[in-house]
C-alpha positions in Angstrom: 123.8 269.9 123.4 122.9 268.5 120.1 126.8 268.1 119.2 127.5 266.2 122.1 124.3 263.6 121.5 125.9 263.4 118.0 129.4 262.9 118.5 128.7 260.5 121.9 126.3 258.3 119.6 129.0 258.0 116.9 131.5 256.9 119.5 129.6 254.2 120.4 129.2 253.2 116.9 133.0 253.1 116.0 133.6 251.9 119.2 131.4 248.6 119.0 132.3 248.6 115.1 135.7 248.0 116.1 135.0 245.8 119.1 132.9 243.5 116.3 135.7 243.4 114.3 138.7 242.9 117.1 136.4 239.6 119.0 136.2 238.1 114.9 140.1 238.4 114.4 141.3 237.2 117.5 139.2 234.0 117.5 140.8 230.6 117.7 137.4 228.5 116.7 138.3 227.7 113.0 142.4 227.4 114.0 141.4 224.3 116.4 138.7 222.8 114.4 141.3 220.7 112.3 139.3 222.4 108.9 141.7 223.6 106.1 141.5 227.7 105.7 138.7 229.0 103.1 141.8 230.9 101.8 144.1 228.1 101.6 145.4 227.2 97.8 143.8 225.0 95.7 146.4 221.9 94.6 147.8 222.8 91.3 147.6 220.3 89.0 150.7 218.9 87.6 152.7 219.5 84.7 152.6 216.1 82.9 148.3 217.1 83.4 148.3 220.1 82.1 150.2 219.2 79.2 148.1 216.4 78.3 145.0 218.9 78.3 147.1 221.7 76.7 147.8 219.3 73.8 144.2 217.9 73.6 142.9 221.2 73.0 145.4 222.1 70.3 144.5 218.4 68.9 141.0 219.4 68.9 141.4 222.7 67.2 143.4 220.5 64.4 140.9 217.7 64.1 137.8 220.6 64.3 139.4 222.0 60.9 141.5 224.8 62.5 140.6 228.3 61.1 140.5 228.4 57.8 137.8 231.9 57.7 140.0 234.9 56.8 137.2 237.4 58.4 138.0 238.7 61.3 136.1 237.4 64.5 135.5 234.3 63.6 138.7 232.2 65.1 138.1 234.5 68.5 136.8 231.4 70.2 139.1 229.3 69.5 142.0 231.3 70.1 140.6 231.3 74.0 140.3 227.9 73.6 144.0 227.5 73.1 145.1 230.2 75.1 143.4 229.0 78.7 144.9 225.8 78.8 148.2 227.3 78.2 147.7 229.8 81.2 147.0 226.7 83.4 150.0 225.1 81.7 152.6 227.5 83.4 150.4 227.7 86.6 151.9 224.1 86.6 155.1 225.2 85.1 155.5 227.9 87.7 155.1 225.0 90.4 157.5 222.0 89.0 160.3 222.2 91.2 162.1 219.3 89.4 163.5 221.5 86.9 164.2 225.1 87.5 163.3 228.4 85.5 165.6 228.3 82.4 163.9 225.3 81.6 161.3 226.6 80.5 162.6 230.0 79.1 161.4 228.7 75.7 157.9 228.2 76.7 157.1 231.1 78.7 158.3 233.2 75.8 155.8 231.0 73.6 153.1 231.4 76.4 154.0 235.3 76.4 153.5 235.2 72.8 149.7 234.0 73.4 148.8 236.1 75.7 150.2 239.4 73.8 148.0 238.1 70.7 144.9 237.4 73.2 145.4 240.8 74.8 144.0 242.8 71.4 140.6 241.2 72.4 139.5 239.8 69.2 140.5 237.9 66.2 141.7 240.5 64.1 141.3 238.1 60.9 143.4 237.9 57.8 142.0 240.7 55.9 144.5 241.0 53.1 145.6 238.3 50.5 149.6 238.9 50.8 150.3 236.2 53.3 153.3 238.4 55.1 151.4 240.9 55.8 148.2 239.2 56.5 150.4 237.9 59.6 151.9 241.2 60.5 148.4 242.6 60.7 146.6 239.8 62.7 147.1 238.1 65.8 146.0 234.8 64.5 150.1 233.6 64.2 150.7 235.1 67.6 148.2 232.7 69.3 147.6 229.8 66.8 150.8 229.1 65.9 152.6 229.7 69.3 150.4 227.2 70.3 151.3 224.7 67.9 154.9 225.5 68.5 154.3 225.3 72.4 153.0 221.8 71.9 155.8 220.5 69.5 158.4 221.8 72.2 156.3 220.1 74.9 156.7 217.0 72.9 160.9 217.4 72.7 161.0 218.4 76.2 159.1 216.2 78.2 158.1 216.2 82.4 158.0 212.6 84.2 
């Protein structure tokens, strides 16, 4: 008799579980209200915004001094610093419909470029004193300097 208690008191569980969650689906309250969705999209800003941001932060980095410590770890922060306004950048990018994808081949790949030398997950310095291979073993170039190129292209390639 015990089993049947049991398995009769877990019925009615599930079974008003699922009632619960069937009478919170299939209400039209927040459809009628005239409220936008919690889920709904945030506006993304625009490209010509974006840009401007994207190019103050590589401005900054410039006017701060750049990084001129060849230890490791110590340009981490403002590698991020470059690399999140470039991530909003082709959120924007991604949204332009004035110009279509092959527009912007060139600056995704630059954008790519960022986020494989962000991916290692630290500054990896510029431990050695030969120059080529000081770049071949850090990710400084990857990041820093895609982001300066990213910037000169987005001056030669301006967005109204």
């Amino acid at each position: 008799m015990g089993r049947q208690t049991w398995g009769k008191t877990v019925s009615a569980l599930v079974l008003a579980v699922i009632m619960a969650a069937a009478s919170g689906c299939s209400s039209s309250d927040d459809e009628d209200s005239g409220k936008p969705a919690a889920t709904a999209a945030a506006k993304t800003p625009s490209v010509k915004e974006t840009t401007a941001t994207f190019q103050a932060s590589v401005t900054k980095f410039d006017t701060d001094g750049g990084c001129l410590d060849r230890a490791p770890g110590t340009c981490w922060e403002q590698m991020v610093a470059l690399t999140e306004p470039a991530r909003d950048l082709r959120k924007a990018m991604n949204a332009e419909k004035s110009v279509g994808a092959e527009f912007w081949t060139e600056a995704y790949a630059l954008i790519d470029t960022m986020e494989k030398g962000i991916a290692v997950g630290d500054d990896k310095g510029l431990t050695v004193a030969d120059e080529k291979m000081a770049a071949m073993l850090s990710n400084r170039d990857d990041v820093l300097g895609s982001a300066h190129k990213l910037s000169d292209w987005l001056d030669q390639h301006p967005i109204a």
